[in-house]
C-alpha positions as CSV (number, residue, x, y, z in Angstrom):
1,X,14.4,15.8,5.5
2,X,13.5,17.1,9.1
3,X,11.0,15.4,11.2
4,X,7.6,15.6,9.6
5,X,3.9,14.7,10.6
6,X,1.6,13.8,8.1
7,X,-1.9,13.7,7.1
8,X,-4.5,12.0,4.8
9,X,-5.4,15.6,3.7
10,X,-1.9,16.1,2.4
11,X,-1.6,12.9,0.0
12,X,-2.2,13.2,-3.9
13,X,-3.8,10.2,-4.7
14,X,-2.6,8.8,-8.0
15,X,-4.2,5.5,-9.8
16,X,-1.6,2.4,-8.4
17,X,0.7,1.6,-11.8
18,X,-0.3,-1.0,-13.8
19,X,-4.0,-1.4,-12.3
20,X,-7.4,-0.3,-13.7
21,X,-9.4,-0.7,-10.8
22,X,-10.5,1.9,-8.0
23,X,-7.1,1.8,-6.0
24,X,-5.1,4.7,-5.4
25,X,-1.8,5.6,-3.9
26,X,-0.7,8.9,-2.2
27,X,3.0,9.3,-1.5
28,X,4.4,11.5,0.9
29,X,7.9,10.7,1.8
30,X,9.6,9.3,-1.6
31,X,12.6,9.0,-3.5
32,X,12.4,12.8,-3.9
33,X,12.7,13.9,-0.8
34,X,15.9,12.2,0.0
35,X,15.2,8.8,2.5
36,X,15.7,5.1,2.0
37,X,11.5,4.5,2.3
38,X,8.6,5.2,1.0
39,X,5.5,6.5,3.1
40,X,2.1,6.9,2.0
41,X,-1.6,5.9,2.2
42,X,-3.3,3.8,0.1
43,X,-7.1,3.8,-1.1
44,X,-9.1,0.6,-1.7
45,X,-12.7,1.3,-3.5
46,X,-15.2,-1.3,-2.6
47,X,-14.5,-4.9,-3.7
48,X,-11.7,-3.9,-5.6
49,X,-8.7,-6.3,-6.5
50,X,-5.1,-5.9,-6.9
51,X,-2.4,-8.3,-7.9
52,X,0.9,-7.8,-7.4
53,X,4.3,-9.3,-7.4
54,X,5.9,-7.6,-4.7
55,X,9.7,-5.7,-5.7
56,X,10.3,-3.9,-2.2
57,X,10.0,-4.8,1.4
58,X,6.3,-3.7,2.0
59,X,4.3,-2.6,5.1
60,X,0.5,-2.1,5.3
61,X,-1.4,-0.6,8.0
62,X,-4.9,-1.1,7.9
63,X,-6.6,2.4,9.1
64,X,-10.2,1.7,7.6
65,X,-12.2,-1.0,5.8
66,X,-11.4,-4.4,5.7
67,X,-8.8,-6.4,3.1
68,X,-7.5,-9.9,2.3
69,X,-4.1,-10.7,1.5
70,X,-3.3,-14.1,-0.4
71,X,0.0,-15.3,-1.3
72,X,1.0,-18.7,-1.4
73,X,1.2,-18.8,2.5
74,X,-2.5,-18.5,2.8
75,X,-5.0,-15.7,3.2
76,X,-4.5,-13.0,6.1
77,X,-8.3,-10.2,6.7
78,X,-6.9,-7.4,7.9
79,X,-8.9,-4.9,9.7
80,X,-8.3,-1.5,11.8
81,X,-5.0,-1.6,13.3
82,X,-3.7,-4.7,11.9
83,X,-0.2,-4.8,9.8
84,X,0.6,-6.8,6.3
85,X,4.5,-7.8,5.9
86,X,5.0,-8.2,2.2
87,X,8.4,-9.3,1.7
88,X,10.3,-8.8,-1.8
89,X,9.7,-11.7,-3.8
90,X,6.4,-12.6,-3.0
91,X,3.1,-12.5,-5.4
92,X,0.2,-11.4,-3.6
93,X,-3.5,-10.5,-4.8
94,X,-5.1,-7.8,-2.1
95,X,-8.8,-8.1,-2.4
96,X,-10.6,-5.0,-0.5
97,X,-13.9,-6.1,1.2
98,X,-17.0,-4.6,0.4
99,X,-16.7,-1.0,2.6
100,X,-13.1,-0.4,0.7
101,X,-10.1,0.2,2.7
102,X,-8.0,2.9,3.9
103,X,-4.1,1.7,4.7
104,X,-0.8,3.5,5.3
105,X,2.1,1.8,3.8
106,X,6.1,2.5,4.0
107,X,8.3,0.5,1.7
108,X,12.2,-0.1,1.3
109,X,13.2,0.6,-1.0
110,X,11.6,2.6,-2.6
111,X,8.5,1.3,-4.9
112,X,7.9,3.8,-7.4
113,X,11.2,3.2,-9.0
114,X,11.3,-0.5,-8.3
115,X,8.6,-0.9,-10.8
116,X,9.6,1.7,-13.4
């Protein structure tokens, strides 16, 4: 893959596996186009709540909204221009505040086949 910029626009947004809620993924640099990580932005509806045991090495940027992470470390709010480590292993539950959030993630390996 060549050098390549990105935007919001360009994501398909695509319900998170395994969840029911208003949380949506959007990959744009996968396991299909060649590289080690995964890049993509990630959609939190208002309020909404995701837990997860975490299979990859995963990165969050918070771009919009507001979200808490708790793991057994503690709870981490996360606002615009803050960063989430999720190291493999962990269980987490990401709770989205009450405007939603907007994130951009990248994750190594790859995600979508760690939890297929």
């Amino acid at each position: 893959m060549k050098v390549t910029k990105f935007t919001m626009a360009e994501a398909a947004f695509e319900r998170s596996p395994g969840q029911d809620g208003d949380i949506f993924t959007g990959n744009l640099a996968d396991e299909r186009h060649g590289g080690p990580i995964t890049v993509g932005y990630g959609r939190y509806g208002p309020d909404s709540r995701l837990e997860a045991d975490i299979v990859v090495d995963d990165v969050m940027i918070v771009l919009e909204g507001r979200l808490t992470v708790t793991s057994e470390a503690g709870d981490h709010t996360a606002g615009p221009g803050d960063i989430v480590y999720m190291p493999k292993g962990n269980s987490v539950t990401i709770l989205a505040h009450a405007e939603g959030a907007v994130t951009a993630y990248v994750t190594y390996p790859h995600w979508r086949v760690a939890v297929s």
